[in-house]
Backbone as CSV, one residue per row, in Angstrom:
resi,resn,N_x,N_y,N_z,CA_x,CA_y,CA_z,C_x,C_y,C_z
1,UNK,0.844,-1.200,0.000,0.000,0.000,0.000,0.872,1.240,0.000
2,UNK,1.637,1.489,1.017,2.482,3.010,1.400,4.044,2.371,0.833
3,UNK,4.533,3.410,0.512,5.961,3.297,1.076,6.669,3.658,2.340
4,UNK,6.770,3.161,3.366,7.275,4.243,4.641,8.365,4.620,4.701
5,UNK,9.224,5.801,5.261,10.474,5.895,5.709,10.966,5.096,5.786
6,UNK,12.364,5.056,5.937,13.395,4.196,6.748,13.210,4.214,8.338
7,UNK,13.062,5.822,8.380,13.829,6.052,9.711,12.617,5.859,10.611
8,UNK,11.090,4.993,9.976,10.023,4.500,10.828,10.310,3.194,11.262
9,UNK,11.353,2.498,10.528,11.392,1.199,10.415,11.510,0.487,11.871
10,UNK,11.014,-0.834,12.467,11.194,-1.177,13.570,11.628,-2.553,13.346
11,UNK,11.170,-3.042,12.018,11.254,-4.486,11.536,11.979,-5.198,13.946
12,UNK,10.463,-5.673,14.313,10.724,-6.266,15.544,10.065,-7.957,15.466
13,UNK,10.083,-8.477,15.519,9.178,-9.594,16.177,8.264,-9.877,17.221
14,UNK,7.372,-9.810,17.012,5.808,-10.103,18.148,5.839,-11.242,18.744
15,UNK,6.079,-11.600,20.135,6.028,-12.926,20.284,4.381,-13.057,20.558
16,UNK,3.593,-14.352,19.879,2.358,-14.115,19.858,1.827,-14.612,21.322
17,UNK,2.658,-14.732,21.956,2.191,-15.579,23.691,2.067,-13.783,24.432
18,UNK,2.801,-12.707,24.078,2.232,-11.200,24.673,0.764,-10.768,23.990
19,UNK,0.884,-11.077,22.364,-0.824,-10.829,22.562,-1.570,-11.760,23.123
20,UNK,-1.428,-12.676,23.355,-2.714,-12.984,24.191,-2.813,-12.680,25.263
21,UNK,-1.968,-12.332,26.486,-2.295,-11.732,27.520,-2.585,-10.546,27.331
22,UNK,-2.041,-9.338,26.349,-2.686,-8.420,26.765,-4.220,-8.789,25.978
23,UNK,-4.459,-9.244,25.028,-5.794,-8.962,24.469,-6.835,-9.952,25.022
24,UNK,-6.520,-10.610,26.131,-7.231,-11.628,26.856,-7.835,-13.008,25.576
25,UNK,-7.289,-13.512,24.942,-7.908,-14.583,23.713,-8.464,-15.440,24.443
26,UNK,-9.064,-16.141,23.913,-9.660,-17.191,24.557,-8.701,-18.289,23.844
27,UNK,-9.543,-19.795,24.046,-8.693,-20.427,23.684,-8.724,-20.537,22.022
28,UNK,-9.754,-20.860,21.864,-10.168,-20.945,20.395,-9.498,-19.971,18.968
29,UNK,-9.396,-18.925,20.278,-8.596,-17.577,19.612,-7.346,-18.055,19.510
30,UNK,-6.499,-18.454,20.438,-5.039,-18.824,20.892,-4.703,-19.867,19.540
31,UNK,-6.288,-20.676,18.956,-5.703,-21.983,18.264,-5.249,-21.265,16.523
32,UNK,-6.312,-20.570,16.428,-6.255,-19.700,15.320,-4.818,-18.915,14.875
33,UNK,-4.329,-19.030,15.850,-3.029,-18.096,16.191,-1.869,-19.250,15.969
34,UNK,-2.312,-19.841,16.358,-1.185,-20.974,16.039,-0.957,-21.426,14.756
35,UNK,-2.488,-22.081,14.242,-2.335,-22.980,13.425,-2.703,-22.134,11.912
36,UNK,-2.696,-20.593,11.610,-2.923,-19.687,10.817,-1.217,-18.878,10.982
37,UNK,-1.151,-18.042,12.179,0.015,-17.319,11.465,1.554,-17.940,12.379
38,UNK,2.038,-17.412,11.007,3.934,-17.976,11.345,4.279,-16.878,12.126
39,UNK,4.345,-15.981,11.854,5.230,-14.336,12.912,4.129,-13.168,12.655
40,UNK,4.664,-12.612,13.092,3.959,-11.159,13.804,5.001,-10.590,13.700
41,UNK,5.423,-9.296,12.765,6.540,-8.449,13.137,5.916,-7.158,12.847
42,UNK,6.309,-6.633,14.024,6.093,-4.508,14.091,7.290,-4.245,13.019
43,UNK,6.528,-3.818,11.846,7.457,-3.463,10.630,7.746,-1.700,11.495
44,UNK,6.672,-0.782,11.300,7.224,0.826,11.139,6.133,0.966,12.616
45,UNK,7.149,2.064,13.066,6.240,3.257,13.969,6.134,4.570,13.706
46,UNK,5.006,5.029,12.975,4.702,6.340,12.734,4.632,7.294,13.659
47,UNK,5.332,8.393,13.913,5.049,8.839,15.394,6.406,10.298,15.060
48,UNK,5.948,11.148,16.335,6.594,12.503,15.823,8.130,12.531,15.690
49,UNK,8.390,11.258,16.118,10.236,11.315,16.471,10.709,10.729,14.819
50,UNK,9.844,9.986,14.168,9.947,9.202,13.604,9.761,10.107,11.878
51,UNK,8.291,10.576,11.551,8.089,11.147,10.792,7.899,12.509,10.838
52,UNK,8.137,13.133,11.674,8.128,14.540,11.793,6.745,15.169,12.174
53,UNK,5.426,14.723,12.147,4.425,14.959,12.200,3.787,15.417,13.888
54,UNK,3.351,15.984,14.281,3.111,16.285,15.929,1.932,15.140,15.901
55,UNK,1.464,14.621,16.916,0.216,14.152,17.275,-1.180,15.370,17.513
56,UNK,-2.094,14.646,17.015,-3.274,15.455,17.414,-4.451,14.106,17.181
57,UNK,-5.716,15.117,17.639,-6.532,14.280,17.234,-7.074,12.774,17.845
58,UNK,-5.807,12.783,19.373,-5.973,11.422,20.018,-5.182,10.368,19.262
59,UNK,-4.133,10.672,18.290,-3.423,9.821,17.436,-2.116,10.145,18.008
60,UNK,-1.472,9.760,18.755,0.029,9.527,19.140,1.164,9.133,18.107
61,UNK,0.511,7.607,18.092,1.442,6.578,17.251,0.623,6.374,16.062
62,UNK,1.117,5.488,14.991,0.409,4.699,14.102,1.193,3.461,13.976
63,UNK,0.860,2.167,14.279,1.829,1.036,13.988,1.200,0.076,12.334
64,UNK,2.518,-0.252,12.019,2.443,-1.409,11.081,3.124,-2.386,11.253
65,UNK,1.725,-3.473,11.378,2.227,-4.778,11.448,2.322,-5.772,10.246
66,UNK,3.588,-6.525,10.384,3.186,-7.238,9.016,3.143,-9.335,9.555
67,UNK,1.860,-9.126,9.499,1.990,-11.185,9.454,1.725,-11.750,8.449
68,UNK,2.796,-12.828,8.886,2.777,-13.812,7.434,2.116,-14.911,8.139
69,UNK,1.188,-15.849,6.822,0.710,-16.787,7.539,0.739,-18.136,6.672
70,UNK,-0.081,-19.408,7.447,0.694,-20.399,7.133,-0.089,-20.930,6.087
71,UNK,-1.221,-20.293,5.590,-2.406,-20.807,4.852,-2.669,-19.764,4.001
72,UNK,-3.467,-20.173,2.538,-3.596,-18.813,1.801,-5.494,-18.839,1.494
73,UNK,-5.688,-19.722,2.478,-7.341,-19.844,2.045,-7.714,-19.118,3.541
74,UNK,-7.223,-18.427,4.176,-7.729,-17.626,5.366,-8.974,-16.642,4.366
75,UNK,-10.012,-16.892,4.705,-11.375,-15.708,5.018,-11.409,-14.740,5.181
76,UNK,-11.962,-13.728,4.526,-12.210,-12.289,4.997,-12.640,-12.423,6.421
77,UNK,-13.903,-13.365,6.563,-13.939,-13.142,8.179,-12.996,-13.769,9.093
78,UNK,-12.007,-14.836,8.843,-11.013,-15.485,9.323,-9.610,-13.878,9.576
79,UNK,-9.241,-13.148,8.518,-8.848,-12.079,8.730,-8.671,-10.845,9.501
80,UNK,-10.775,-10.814,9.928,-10.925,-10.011,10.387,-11.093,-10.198,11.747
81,UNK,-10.945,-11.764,12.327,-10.937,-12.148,13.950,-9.580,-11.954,14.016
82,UNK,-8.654,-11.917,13.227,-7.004,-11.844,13.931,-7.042,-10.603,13.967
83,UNK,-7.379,-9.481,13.135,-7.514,-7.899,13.022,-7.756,-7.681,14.342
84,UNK,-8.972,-8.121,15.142,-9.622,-7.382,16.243,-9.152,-8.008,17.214
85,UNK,-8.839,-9.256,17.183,-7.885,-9.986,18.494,-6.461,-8.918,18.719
86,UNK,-5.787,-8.511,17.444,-4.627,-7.862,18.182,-4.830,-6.039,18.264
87,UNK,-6.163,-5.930,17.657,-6.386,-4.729,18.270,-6.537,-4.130,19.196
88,UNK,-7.197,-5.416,20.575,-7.681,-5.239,21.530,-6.316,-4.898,22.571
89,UNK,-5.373,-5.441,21.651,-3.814,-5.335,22.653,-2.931,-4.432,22.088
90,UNK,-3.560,-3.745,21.461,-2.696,-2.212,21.275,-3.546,-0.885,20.819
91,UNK,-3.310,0.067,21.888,-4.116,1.212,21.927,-3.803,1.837,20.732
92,UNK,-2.859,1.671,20.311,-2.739,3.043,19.256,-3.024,2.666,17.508
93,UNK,-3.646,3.302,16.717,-3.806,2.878,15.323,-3.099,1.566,14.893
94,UNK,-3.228,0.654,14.301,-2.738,-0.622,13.521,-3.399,-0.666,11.821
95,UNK,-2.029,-0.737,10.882,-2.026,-0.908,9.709,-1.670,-2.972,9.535
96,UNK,-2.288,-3.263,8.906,-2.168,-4.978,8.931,-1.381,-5.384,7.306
97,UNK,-0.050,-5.847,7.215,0.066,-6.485,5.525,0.256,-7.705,6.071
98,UNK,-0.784,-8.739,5.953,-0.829,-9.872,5.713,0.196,-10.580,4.279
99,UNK,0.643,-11.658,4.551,1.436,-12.608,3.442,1.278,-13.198,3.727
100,UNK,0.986,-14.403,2.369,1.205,-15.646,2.169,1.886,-15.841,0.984
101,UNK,3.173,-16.081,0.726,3.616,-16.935,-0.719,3.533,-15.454,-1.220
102,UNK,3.363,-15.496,-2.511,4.087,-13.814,-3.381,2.852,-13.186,-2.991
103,UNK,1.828,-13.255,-2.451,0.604,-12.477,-2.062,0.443,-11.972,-1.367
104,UNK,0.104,-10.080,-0.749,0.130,-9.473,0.212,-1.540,-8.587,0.686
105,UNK,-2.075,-8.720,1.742,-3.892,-8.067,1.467,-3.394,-7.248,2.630
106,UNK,-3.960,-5.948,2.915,-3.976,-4.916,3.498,-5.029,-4.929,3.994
107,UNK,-5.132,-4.527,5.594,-6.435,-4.304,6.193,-5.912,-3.562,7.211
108,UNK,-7.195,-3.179,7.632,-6.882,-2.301,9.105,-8.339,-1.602,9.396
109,UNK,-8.508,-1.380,10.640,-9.730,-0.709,11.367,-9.694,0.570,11.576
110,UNK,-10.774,1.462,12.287,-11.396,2.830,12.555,-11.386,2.628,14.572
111,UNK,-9.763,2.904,14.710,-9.791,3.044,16.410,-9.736,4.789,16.439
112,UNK,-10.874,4.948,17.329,-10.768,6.369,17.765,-10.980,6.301,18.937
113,UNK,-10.623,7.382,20.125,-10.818,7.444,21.202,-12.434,7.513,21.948
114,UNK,-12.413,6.800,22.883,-13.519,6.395,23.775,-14.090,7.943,23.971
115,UNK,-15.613,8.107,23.858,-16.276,9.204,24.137,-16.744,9.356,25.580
116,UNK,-16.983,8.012,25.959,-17.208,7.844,27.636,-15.960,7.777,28.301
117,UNK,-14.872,7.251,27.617,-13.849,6.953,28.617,-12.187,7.364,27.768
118,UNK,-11.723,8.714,28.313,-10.797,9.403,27.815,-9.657,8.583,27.393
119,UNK,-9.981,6.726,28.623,-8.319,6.095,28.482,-8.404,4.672,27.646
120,UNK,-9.698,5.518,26.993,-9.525,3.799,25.928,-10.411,4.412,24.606
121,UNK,-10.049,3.434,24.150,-10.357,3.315,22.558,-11.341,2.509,21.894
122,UNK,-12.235,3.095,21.207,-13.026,2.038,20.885,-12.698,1.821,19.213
123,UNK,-13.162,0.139,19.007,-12.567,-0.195,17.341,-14.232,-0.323,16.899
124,UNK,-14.157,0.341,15.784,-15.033,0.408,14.852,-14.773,-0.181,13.286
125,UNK,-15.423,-0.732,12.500,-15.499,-0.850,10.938,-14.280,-1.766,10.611
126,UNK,-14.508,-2.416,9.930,-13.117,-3.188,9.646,-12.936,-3.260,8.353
127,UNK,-11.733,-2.750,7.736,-11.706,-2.791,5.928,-10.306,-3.614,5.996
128,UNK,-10.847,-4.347,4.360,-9.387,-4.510,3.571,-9.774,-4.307,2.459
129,UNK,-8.385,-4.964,1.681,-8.410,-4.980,0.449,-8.205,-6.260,-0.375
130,UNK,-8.248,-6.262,-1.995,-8.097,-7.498,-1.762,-6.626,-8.241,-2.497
131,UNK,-6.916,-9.765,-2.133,-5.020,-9.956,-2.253,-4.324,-9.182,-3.483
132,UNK,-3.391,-8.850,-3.261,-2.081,-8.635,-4.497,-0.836,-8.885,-4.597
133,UNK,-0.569,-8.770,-5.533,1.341,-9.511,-5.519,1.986,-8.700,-4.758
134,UNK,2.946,-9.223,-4.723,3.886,-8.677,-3.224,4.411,-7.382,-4.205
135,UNK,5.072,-7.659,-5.146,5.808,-6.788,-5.780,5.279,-5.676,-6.399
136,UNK,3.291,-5.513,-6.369,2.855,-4.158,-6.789,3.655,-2.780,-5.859
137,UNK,3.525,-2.086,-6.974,4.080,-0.697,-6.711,3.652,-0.045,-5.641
138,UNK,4.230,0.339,-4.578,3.808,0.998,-2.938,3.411,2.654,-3.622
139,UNK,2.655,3.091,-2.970,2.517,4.771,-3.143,3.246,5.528,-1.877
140,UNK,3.770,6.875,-2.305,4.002,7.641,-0.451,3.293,7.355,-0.186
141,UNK,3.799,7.813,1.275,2.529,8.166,2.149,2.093,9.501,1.757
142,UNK,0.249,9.439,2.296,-0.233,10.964,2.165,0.625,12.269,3.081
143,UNK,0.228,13.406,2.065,1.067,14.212,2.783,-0.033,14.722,3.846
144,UNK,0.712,15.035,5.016,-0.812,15.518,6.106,-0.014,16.638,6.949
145,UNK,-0.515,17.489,7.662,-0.293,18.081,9.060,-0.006,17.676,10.079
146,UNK,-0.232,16.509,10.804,-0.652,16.125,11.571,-0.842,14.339,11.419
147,UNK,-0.396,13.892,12.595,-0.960,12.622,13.137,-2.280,12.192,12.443
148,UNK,-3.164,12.691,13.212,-4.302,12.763,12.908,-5.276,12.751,11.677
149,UNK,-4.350,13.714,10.507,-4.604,13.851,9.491,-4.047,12.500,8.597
150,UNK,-2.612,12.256,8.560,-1.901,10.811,8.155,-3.198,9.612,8.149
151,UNK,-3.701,9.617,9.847,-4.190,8.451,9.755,-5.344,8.286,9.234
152,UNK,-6.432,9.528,8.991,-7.452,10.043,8.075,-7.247,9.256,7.025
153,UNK,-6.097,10.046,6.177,-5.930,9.775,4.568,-5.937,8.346,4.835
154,UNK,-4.170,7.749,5.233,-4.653,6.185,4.998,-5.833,5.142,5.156
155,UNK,-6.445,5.332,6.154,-7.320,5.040,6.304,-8.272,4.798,5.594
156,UNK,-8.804,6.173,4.848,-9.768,6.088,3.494,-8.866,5.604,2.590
157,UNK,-7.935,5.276,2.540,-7.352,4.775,1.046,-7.719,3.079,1.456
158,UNK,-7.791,2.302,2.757,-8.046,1.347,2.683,-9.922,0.538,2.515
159,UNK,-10.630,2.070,2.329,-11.900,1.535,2.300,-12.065,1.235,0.892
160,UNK,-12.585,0.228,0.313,-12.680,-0.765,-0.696,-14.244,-1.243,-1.490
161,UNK,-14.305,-1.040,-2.113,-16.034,-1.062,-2.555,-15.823,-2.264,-3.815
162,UNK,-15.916,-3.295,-3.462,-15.853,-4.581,-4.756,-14.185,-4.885,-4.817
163,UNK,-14.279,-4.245,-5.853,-12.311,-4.417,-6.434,-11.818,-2.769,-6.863
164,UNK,-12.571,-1.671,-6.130,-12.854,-0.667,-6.483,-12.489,0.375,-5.246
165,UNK,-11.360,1.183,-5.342,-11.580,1.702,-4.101,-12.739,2.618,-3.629
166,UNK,-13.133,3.271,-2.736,-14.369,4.052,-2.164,-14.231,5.349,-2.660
167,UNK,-14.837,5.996,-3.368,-15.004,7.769,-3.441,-15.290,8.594,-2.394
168,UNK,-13.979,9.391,-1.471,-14.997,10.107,-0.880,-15.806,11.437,-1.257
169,UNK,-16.981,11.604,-0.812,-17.647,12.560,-1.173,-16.960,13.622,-0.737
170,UNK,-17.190,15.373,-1.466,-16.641,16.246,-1.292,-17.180,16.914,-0.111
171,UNK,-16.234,16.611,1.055,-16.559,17.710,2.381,-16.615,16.555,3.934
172,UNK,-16.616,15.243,3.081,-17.529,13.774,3.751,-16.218,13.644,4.829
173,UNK,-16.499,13.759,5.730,-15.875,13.678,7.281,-15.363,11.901,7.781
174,UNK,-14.128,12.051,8.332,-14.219,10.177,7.978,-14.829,8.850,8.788
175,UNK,-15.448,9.944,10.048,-16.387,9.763,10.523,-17.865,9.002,9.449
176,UNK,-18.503,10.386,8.856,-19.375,9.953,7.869,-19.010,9.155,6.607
177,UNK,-17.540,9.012,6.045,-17.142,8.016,5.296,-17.265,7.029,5.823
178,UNK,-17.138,6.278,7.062,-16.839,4.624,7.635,-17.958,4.376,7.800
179,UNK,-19.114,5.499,8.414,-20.752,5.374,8.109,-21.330,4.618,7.219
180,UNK,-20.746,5.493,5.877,-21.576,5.425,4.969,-21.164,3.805,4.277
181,UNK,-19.722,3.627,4.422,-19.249,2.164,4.030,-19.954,0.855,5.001
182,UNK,-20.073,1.414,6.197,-20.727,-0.035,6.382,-22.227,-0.061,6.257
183,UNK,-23.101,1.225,5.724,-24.514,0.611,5.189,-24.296,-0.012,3.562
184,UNK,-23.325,0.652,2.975,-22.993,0.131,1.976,-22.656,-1.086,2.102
185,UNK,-22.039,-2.065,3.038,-21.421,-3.072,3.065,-23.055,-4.244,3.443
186,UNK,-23.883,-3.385,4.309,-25.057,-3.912,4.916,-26.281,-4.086,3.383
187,UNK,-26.283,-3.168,2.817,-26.935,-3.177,1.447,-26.794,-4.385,0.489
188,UNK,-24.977,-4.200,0.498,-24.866,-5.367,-0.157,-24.910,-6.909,0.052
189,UNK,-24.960,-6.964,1.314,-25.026,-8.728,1.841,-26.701,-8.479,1.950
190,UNK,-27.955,-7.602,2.289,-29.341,-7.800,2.128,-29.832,-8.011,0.523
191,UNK,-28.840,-7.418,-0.493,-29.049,-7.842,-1.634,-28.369,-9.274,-2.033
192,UNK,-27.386,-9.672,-1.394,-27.209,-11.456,-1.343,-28.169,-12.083,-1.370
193,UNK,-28.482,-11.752,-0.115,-29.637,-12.905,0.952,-30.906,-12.985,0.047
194,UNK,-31.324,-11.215,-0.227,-32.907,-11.332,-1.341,-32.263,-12.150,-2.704
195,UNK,-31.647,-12.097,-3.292,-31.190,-12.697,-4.179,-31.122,-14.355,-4.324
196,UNK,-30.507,-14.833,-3.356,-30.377,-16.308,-2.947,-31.738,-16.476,-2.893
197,UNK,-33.084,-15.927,-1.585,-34.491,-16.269,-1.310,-35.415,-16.368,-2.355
198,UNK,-34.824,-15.435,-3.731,-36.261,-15.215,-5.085,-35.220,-16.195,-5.848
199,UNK,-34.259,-16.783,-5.807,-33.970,-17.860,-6.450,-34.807,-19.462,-5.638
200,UNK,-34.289,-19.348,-4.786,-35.757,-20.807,-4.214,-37.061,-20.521,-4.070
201,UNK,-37.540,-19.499,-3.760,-38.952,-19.133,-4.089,-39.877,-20.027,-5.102
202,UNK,-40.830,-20.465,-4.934,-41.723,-21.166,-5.821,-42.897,-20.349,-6.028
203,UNK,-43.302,-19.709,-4.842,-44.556,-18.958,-5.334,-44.653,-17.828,-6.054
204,UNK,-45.172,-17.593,-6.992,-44.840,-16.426,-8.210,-45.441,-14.757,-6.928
205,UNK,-46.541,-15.042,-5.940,-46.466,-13.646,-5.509,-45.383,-13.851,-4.627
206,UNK,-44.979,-14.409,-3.967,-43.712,-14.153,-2.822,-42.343,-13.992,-3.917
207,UNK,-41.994,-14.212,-5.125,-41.163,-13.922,-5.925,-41.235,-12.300,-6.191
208,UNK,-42.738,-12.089,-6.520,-42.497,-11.089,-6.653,-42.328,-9.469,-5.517
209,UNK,-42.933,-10.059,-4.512,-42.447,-8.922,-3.074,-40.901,-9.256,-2.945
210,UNK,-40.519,-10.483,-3.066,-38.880,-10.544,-2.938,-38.019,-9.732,-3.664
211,UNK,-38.633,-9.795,-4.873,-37.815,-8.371,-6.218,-38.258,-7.397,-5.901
212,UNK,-39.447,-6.869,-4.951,-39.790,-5.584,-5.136,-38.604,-5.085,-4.071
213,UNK,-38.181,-6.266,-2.894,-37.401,-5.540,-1.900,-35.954,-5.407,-2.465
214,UNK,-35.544,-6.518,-3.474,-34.754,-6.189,-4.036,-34.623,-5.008,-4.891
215,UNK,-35.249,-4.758,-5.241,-35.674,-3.439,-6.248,-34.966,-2.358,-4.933
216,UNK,-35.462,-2.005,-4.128,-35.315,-0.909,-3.172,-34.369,-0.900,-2.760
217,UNK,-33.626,-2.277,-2.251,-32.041,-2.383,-1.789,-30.791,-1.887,-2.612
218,UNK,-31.174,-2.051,-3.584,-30.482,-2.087,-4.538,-30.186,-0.689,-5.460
219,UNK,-31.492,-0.654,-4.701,-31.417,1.882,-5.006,-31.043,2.302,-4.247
220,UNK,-30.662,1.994,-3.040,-30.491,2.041,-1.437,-28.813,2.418,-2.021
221,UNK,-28.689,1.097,-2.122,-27.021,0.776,-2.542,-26.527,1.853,-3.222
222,UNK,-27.272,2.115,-4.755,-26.566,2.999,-5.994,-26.599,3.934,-5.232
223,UNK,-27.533,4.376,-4.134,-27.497,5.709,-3.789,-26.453,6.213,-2.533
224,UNK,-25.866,5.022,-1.999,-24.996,5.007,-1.266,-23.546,5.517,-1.811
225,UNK,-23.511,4.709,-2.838,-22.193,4.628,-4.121,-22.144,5.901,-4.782
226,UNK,-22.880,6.281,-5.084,-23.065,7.948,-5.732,-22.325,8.975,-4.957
């Protein structure tokens, strides 16, 4: 996705027996961890010493992690339980490059600070992208002001609509961008489900209230996408 500095670089090793204490796993979690990823390494730390940028915004740090894993048929939702398992064990922003074999998928979440509680963080929305060769071309990073701003831009660069990245609208807050992506995301799995139901359907009127809701979801959607 980015190219980062050098001088962010941390290239460390995660031993995966510290996330589970801090992120409390269960066991089931712990097995996933095993028998899915090989290492955990803190590639870069974004941060004012590092990239020059001050913090604001409740954004200190930004980390990137990169795991490689031992399987290449891991799940978007298989993905997105390791995403939030090691989110829970680090307060500050997390960028995710998953590998397997020449293939690299980018993901990462919407942590912003707790509105009830100044000393924690709550995780919201979960995006990726989808796999690509290791060797596609990295972009800078966005140029920003601020902490805060950095983790804005990247952020929307990881929201993803099909094989398509997301448009944001002109003025659209990224607040109301992660909004608007997960009714978009909700649109599109209710247009699955109606879809799958007016395919077994036998009765010609329940076929047809099934398309009419499809009909509406599906304007719902374009009008989301617009």
């Amino acid at each position: 996705m980015f190219e980062y500095p050098r001088q962010a670089e941390v290239s460390r090793a995660i031993p995966k027996s510290k996330l589970y204490s801090f992120a409390k796993t269960d066991r089931a979690m712990r097995g996933r961890f095993v028998s899915q990823v090989r290492e955990i390494v803190w590639k870069y730390k974004l941060a004012p010493e590092t990239v020059n940028l001050k913090a604001a915004g409740g954004v200190q740090e930004i980390q990137v992690f990169g795991i490689a894993l031992k399987t290449g048929d891991l799940s978007p939702a298989g993905v997105r339980s390791l995403v939030l398992a090691i989110d829970k064990a680090i307060p500050s922003p997390v960028f995710y490059e998953f590998a397997f074999g020449e293939q690299v998928k980018f993901a990462a979440t919407w942590k912003r600070p707790s509105e009830a509680d100044a000393g924690k963080v709550v995780v919201e929305a979960f995006f990726d992208l989808p796999w690509q060769p290791t060797g596609t071309l990295r972009t800078p990073m966005p140029v920003a002001l601020d902490l805060a701003g950095l983790y804005d831009q990247m952020l929307r660069r990881h929201m993803w609509v099909g094989e398509q990245p997301m448009v944001s609208r002109p003025g659209e807050t990224l607040a109301e961008q992660v909004l608007r992506f997960t009714e978009i995301r909700a649109a599109e799995a209710d247009c699955r489900k109606l879809e799958a139901r007016m395919g077994k359907e036998q009765q010609f009127k329940r076929k047809v209230e099934i398309n009419s809701a499809l009909r509406q979801r599906h304007a719902d959607l374009m009008a989301l996408l617009a």
